[in-house]
TIDRENMI-111844 format. One line per field, with one value per atom (N, C-alpha, C): x, y, z. Coordinates in steps of 0.05 Angstrom, whole numbers, padded with zeros to 5 digits. Atoms other than C-alpha are relative to their C-alpha. Layout:
REM TIDRENMI-111844
east: c(X / ...)
north: c(Y / ...)
up: c(Z / ...)
***
This chain:
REM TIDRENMI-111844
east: c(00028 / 00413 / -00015 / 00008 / 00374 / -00026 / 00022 / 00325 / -00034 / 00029 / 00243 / -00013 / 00012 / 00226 / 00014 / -00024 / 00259 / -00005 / 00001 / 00283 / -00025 / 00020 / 00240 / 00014 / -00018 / 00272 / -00006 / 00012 / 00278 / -00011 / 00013 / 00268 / -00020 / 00022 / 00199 / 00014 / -00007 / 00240 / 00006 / -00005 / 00236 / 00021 / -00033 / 00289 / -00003 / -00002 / 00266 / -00009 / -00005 / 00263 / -00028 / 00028 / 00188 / -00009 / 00003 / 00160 / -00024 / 00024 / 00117 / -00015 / 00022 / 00056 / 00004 / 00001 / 00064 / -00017 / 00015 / 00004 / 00015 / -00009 / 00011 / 00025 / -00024 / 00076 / -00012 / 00012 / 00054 / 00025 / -00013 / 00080 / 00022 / -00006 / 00120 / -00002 / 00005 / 00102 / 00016 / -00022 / 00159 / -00012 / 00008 / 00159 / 00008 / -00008 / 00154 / 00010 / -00005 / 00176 / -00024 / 00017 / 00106 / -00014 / 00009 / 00098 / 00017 / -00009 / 00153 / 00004 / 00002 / 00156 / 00025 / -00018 / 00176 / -00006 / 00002 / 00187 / 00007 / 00004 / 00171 / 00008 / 00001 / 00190 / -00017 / 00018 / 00136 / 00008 / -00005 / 00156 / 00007 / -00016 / 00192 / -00012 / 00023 / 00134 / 00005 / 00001 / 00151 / -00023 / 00017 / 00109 / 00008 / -00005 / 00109 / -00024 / 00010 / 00077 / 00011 / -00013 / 00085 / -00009 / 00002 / 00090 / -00027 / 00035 / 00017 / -00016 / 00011 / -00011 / 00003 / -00004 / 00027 / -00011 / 00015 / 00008 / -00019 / 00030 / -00061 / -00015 / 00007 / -00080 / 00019 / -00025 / -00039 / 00010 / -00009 / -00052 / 00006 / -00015 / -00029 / 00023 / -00027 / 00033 / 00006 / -00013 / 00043 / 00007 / -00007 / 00037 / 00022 / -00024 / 00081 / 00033 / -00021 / 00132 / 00012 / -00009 / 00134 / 00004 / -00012 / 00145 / 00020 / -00031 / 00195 / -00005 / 00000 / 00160 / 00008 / -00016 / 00185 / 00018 / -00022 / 00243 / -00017 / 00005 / 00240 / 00021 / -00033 / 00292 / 00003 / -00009 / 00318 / 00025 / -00009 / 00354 / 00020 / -00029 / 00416 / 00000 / -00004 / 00429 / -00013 / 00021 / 00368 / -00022 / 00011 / 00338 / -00029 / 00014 / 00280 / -00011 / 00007 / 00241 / -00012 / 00004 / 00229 / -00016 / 00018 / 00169 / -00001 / 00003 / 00166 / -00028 / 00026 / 00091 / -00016 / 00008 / 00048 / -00002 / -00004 / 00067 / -00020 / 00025 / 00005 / -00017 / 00024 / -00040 / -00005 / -00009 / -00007 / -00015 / 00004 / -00033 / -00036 / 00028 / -00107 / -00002 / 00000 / -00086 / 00014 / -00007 / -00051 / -00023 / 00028 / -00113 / -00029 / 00017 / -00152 / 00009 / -00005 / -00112 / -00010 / 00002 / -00115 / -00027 / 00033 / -00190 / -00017 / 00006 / -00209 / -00029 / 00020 / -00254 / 00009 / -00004 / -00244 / -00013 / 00010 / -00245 / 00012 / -00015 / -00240 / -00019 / 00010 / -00253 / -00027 / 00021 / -00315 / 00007 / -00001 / -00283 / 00028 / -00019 / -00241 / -00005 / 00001 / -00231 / 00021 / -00019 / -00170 / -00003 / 00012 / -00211 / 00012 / -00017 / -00175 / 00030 / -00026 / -00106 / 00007 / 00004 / -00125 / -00007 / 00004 / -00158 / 00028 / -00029 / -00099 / 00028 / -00020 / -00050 / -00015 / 00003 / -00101 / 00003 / -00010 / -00098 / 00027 / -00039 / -00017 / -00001 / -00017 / -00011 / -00020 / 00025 / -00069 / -00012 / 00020 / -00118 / -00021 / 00020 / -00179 / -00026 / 00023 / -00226 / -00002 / -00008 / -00197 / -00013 / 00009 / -00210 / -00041 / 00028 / -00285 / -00012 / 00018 / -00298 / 00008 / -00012 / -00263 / -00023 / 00022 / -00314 / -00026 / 00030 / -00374 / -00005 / -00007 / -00348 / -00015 / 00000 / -00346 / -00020 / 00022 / -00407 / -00024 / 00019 / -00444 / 00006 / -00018 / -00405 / -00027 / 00010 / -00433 / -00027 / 00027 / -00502 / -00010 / 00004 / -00502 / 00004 / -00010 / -00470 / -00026 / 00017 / -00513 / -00031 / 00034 / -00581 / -00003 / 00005 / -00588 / -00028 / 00027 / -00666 / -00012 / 00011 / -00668 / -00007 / 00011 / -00674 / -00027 / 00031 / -00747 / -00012 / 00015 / -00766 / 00012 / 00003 / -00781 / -00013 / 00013 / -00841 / -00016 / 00014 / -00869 / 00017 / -00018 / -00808 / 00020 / -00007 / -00762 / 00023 / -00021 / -00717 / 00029 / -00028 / -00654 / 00012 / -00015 / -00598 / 00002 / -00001 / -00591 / -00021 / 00017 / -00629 / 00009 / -00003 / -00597 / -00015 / 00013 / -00628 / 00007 / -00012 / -00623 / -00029 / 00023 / -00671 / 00008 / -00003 / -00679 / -00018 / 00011 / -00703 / 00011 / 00001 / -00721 / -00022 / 00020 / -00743 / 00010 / -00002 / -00749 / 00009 / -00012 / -00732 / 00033 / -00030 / -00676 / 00013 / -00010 / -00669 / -00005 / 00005 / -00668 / 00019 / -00013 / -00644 / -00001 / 00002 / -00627 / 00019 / -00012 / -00604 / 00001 / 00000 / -00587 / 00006 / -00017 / -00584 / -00004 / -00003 / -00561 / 00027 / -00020 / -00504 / 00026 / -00025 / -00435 / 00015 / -00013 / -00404 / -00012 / 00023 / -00466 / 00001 / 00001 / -00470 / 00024 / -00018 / -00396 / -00003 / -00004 / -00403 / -00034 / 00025 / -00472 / 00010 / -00007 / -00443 / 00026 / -00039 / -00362 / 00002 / -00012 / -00359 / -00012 / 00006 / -00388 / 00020 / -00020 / -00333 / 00020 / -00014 / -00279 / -00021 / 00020 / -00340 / -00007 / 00013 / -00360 / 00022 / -00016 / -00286 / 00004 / -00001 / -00287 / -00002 / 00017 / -00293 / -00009 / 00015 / -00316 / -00031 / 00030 / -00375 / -00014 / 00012 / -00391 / -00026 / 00028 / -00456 / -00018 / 00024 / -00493 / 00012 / -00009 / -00466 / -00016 / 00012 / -00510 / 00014 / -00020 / -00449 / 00019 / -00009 / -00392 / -00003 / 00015 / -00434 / -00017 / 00012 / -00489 / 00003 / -00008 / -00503 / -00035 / 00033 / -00577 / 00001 / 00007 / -00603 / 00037 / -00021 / -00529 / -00007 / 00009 / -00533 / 00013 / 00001 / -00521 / 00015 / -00004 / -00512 / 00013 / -00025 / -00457 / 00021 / -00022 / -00410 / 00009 / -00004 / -00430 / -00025 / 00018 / -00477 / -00017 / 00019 / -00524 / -00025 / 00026 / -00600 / -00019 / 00025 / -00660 / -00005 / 00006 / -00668 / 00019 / -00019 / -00600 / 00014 / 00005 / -00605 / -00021 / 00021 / -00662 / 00007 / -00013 / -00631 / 00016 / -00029 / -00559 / -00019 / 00007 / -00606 / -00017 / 00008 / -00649 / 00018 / -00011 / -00593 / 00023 / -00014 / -00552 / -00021 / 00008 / -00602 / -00026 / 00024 / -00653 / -00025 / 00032 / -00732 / -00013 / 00015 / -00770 / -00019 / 00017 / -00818 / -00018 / 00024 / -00842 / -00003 / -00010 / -00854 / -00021 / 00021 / -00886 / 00006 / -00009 / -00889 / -00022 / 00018 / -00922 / 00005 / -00018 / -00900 / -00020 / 00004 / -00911 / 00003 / 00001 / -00929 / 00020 / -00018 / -00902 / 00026 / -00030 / -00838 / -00013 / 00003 / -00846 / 00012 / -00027 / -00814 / -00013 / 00008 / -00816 / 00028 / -00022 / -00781 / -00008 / 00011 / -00768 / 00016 / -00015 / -00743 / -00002 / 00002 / -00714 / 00017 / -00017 / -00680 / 00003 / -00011 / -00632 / -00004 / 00004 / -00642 / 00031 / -00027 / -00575 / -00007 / -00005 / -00572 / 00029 / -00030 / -00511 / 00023 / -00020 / -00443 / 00021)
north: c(00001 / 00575 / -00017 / 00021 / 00525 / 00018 / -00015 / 00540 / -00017 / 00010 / 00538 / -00019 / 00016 / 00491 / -00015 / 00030 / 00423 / 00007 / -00001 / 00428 / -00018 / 00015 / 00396 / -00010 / 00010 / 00347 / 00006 / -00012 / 00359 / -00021 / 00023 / 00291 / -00028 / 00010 / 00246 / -00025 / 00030 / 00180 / 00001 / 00003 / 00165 / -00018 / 00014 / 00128 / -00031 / 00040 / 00050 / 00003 / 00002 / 00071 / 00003 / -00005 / 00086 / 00024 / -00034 / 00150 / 00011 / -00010 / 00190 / 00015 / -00011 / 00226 / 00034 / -00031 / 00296 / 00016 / -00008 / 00338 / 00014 / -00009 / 00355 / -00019 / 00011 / 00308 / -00032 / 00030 / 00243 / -00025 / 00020 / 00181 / -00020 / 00015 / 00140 / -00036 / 00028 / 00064 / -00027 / 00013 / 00009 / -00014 / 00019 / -00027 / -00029 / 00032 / -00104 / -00012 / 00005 / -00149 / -00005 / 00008 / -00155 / 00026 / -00028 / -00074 / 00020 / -00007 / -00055 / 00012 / -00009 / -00021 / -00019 / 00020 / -00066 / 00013 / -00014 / -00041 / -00023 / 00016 / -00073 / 00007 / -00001 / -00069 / -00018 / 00011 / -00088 / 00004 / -00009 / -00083 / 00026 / -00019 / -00028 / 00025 / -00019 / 00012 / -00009 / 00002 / 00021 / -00001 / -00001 / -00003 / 00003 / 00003 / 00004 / -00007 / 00018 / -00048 / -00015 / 00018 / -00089 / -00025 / 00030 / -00163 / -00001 / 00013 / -00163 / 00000 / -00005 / -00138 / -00016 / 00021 / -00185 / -00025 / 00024 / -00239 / -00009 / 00003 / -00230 / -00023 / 00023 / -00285 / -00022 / 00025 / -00351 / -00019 / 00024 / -00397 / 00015 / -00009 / -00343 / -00008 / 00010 / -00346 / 00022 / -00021 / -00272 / 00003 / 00009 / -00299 / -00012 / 00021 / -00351 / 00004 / -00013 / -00305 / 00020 / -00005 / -00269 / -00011 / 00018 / -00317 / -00016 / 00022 / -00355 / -00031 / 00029 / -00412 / 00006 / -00005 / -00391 / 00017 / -00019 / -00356 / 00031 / -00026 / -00282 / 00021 / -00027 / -00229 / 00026 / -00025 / -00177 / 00010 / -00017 / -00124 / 00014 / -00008 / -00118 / 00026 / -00023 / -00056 / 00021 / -00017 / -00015 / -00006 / 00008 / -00058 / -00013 / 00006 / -00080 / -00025 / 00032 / -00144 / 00006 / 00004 / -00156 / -00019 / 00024 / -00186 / 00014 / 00004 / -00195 / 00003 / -00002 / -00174 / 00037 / -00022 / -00115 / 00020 / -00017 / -00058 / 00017 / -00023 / -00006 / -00021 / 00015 / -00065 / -00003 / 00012 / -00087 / 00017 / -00013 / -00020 / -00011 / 00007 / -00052 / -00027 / 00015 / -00121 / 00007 / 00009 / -00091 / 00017 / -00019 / -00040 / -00023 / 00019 / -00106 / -00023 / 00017 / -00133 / 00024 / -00022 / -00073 / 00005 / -00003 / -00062 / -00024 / 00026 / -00132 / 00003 / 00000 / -00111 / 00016 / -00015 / -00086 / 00018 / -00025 / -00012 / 00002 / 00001 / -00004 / 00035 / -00024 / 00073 / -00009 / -00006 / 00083 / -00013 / -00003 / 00076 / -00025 / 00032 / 00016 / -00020 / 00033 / -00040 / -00015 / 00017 / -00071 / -00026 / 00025 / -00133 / -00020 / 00023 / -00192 / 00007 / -00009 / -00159 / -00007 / -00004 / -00154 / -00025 / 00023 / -00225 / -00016 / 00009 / -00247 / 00001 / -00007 / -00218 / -00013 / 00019 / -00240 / -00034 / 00020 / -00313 / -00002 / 00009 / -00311 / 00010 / -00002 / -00286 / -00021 / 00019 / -00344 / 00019 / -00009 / -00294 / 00000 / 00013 / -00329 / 00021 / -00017 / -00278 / 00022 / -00026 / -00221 / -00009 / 00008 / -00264 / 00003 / 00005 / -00271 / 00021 / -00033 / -00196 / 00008 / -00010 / -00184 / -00013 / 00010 / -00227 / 00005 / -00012 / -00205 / 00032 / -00031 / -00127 / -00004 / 00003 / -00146 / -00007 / 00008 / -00182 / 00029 / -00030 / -00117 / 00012 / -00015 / -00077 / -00009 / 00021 / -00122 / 00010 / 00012 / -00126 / 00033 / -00028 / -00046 / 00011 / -00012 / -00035 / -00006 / 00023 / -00088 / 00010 / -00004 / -00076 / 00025 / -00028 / -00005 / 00008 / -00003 / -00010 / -00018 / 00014 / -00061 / 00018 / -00004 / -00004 / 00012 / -00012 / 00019 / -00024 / 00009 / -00047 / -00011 / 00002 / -00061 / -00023 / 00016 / -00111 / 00010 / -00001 / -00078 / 00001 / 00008 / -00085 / 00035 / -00026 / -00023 / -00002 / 00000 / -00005 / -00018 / 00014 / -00049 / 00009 / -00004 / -00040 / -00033 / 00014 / -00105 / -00030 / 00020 / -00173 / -00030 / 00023 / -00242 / -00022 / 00015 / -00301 / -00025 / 00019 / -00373 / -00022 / 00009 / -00429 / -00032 / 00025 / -00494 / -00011 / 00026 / -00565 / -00020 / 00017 / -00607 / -00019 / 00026 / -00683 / -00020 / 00024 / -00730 / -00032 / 00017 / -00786 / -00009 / 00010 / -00830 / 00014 / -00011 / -00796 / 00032 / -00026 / -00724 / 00010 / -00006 / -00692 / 00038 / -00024 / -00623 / 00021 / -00009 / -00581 / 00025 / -00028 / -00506 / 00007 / -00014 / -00465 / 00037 / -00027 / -00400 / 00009 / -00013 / -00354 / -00021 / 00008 / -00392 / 00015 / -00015 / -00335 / 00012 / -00007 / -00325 / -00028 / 00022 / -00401 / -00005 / 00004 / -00391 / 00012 / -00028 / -00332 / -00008 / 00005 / -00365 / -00028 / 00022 / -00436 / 00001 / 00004 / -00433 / -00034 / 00031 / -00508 / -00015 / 00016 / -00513 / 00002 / -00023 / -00470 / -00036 / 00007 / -00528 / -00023 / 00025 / -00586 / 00032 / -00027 / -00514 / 00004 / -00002 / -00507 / -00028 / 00029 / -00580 / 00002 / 00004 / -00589 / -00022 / 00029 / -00658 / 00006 / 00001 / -00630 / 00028 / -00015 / -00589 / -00004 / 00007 / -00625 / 00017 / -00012 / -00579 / 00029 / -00027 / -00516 / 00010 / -00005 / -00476 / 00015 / -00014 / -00439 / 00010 / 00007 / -00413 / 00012 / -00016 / -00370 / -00016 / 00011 / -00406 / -00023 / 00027 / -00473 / -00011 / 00011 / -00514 / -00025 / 00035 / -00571 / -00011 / 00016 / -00577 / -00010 / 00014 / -00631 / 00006 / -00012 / -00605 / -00024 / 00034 / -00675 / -00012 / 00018 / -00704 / 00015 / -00016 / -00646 / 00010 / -00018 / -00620 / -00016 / 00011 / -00645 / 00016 / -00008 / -00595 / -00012 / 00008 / -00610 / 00025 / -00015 / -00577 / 00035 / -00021 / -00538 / 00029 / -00010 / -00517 / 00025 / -00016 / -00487 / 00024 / -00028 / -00449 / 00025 / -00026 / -00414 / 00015 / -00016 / -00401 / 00020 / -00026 / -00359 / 00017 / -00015 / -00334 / 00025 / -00018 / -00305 / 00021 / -00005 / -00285 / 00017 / -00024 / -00230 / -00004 / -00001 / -00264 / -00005 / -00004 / -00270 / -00026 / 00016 / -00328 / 00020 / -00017 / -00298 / -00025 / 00020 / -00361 / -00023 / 00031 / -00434 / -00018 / 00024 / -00495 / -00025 / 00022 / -00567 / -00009 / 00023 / -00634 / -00019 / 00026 / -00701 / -00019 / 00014 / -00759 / -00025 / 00025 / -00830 / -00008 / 00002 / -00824 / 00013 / -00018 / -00776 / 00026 / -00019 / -00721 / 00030 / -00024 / -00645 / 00025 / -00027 / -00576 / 00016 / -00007 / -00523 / 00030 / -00021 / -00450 / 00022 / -00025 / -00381 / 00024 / -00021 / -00333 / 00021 / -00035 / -00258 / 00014 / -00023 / -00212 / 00016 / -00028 / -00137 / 00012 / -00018 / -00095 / 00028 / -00021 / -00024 / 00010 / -00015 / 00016 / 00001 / -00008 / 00009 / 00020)
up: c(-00006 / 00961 / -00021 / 00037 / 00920 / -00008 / 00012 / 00882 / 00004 / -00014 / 00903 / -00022 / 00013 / 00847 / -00011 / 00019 / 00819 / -00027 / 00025 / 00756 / -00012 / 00015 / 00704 / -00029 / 00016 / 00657 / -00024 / 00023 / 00583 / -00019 / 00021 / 00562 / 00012 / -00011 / 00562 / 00019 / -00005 / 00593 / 00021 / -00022 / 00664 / 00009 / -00001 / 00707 / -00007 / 00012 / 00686 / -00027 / 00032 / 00608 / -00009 / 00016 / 00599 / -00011 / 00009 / 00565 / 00016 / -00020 / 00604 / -00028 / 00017 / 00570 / -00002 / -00002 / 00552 / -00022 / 00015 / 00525 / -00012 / 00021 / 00451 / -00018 / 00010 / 00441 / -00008 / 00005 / 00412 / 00007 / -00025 / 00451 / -00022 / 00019 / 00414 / 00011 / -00013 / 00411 / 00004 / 00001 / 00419 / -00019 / 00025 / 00354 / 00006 / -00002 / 00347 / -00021 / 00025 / 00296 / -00021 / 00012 / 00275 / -00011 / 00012 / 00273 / -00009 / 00006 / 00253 / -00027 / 00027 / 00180 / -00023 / 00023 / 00123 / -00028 / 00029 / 00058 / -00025 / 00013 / -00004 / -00030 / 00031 / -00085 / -00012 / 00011 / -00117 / -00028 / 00023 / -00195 / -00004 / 00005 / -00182 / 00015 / -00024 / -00141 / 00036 / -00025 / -00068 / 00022 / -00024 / -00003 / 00018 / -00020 / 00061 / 00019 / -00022 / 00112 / 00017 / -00015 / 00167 / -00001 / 00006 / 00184 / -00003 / -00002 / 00215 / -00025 / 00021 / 00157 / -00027 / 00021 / 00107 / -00001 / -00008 / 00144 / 00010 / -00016 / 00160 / -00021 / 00011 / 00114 / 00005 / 00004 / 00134 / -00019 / 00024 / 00081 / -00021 / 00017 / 00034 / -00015 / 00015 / -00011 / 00004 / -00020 / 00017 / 00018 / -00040 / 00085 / -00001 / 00009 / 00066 / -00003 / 00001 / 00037 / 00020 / -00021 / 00100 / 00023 / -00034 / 00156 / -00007 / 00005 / 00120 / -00004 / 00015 / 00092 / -00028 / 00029 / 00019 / 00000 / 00001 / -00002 / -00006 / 00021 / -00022 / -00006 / -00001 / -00053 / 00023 / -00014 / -00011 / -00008 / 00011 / -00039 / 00031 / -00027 / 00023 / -00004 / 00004 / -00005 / 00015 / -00012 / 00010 / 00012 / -00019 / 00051 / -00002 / 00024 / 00002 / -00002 / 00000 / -00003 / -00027 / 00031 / -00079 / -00015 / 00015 / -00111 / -00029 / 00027 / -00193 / -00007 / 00019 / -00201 / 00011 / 00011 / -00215 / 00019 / -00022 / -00174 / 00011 / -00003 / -00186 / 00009 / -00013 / -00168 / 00024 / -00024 / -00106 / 00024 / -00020 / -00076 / 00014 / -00016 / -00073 / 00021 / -00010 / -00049 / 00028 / -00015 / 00008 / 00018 / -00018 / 00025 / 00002 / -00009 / 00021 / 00030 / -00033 / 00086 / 00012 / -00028 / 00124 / 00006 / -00008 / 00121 / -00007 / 00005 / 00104 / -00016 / 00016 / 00047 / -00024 / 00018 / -00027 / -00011 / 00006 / -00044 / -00028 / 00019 / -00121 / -00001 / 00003 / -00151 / -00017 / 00022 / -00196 / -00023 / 00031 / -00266 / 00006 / 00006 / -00251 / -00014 / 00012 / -00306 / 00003 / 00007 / -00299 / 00026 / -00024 / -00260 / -00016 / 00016 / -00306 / 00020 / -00001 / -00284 / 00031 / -00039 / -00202 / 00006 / -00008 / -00203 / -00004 / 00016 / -00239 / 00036 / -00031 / -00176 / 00023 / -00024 / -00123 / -00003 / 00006 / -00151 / 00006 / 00001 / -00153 / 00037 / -00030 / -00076 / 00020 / -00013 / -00061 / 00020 / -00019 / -00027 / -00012 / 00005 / -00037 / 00004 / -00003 / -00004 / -00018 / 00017 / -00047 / -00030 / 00015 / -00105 / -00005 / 00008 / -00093 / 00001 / 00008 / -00080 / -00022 / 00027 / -00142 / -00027 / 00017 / -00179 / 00004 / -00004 / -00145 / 00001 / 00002 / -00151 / -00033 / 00031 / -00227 / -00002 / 00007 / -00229 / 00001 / -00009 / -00197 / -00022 / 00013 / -00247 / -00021 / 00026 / -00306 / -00003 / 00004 / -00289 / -00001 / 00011 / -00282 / -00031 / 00018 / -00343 / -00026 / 00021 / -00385 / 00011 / -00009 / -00350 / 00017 / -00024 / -00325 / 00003 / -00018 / -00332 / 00022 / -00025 / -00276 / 00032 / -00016 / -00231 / 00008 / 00007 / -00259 / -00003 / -00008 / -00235 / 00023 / -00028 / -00162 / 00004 / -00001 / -00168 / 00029 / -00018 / -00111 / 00035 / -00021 / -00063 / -00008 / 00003 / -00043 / -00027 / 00025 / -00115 / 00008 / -00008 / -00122 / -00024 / 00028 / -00171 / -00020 / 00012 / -00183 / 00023 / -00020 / -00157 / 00000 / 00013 / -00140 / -00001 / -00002 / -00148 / 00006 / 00005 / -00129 / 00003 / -00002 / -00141 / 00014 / -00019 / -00082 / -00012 / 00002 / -00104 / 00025 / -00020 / -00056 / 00004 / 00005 / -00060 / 00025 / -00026 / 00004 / -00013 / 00011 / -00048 / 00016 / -00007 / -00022 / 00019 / -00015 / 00045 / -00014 / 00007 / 00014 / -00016 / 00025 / -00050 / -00006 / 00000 / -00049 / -00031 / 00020 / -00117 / -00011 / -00001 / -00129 / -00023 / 00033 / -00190 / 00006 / -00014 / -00185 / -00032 / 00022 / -00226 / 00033 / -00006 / -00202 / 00026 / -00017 / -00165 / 00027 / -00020 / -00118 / 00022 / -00013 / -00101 / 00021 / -00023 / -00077 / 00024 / -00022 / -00038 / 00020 / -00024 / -00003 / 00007 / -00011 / 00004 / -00009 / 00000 / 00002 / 00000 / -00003 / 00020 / -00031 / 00023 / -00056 / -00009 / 00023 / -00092 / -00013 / 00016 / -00107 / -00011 / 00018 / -00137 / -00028 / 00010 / -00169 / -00021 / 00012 / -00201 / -00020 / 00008 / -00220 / -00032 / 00029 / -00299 / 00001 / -00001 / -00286 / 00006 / -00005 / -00254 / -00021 / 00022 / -00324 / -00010 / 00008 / -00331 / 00011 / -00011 / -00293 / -00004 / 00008 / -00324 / -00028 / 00025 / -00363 / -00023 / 00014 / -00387 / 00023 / -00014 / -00356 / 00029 / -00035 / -00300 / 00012 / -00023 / -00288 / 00006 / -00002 / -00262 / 00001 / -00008 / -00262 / 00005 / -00016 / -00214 / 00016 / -00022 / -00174 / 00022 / -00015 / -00137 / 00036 / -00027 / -00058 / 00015 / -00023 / -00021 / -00012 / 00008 / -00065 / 00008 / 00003 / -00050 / 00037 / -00030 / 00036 / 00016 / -00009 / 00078 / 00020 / -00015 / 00103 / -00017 / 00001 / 00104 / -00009 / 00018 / 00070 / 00025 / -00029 / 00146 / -00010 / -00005 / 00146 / -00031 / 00027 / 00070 / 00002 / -00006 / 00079 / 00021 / -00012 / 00140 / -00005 / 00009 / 00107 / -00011 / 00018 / 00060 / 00013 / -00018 / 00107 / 00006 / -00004 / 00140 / -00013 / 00020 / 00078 / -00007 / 00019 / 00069 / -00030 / 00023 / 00017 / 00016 / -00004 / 00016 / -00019 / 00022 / -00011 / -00012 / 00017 / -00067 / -00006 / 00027 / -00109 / 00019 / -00014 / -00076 / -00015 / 00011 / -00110 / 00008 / -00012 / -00108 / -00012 / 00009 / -00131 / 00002 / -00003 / -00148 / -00025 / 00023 / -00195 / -00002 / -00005 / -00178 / 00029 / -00026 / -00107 / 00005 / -00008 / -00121 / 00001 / -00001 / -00087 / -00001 / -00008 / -00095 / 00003 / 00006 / -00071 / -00008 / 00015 / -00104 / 00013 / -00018 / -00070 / -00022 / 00014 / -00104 / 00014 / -00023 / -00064 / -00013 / 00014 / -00082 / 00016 / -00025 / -00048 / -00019 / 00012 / -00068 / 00008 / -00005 / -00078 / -00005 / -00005 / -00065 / -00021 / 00022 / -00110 / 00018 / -00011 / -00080 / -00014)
***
């Protein structure tokens, strides 16, 4: 006599190999070579990531070392890919792929050590939050009554600044002074004339910079300046202008307000 109900199988995999859904049991996902779990020795400190994640920067030298444009050790044994640098660090550069932004604790100094590692695996972006983390850092540490002044605007912790010259002379002459690490992080297409020691003449030291000249290095226009900063979050405050036997210039000063991260 059979019986009034079909069995019921014990396992999730139907007859062409797929898993069926079963509330409470979590599905399992077929791994690729790109999600698959890769394990890492970092100086002796173990990771574990996958390709996507290694290689979410391409022009890396991490990227690099994972797709097989450079060599890299692997440890046959235990299965191990083996890099020669700082193992406890490694854990922020690889939490700076996965969320594509750097989380450091509160009481973190070892910023020399971490720039140091982002430089060697060439991740450029990592680099510049690492300097503008630090910079924030700095300007708290060094100036902690800048937040008992406002000027009339809501409290900031810190305030950046950058100042536009601009002379119609000779077609148009555009020149920015600002702190170094600001100028990259609002115009990137300055950063390598910016690294240059040739172009040391306009270094007030080795942060800031005064009167860089704009139009020997990129070629946006006076318009196209004022908007980047526009939309970068600053505010003109100051603006002047004159001239002097037919040369004419105006000059603009604008300031973002930071909040405490």
């Amino acid at each position: 006599m059979s019986s009034p109900n079909p069995p019921v199988s014990a396992s999730p995999v139907t007859h062409n190999g797929h898993f069926t859904k079963i509330s409470g049991v979590p599905c399992p996902a077929t791994p690729t070579r790109y999600t698959a779990p890769v394990h890492i020795d970092v100086g002796g400190v173990i990771y574990t990531s996958s390709l996507e994640t290694l290689t979410k920067c391409p022009e890396s030298r991490l990227a690099r070392m994972f797709n097989g444009s450079i060599p890299i050790i692997l440890d046959s044994l235990k299965q191990h890919y083996f890099i020669d640098r700082d193992g406890k660090l490694f854990r922020y550069v690889l939490s700076y792929l996965r969320s594509a932004r750097l989380l450091l604790p509160e009481n973190f100094s070892e910023f020399d050590q971490l720039l140091e590692e982002a430089r060697y695996y060439d991740l450029h972006g990592l680099v510049k939050e690492i300097e503008t983390f630090r910079r924030v850092k700095n300007i708290k540490k060094e100036k902690p009554e800048v937040n008992k002044i406002s000027y009339g605007r809501p409290e900031a912790d810190y305030i950046d600044c950058i100042a536009v010259s601009i002379s119609p002379d000779l077609g148009e002459r555009i020149s920015l002074s600002a702190e170094k690490t600001l100028l990259e992080e609002v115009f990137p297409e300055l950063t390598p004339a910016l690294m240059d020691s040739r172009n040391s003449g306009f270094n007030m030291d080795n942060r800031y910079v005064i009167r860089f000249p704009l139009n020997g290095f990129c070629k946006l226009n006076s318009v196209q300046v004022l908007n980047r900063l526009f939309n970068m979050g600053f505010t003109m405050v100051a603006a002047t202008g004159g001239g002097v036997e037919g040369q004419q210039f105006s000059e603009y000063l604008f300031n973002r307000n930071h909040k405490s991260i």
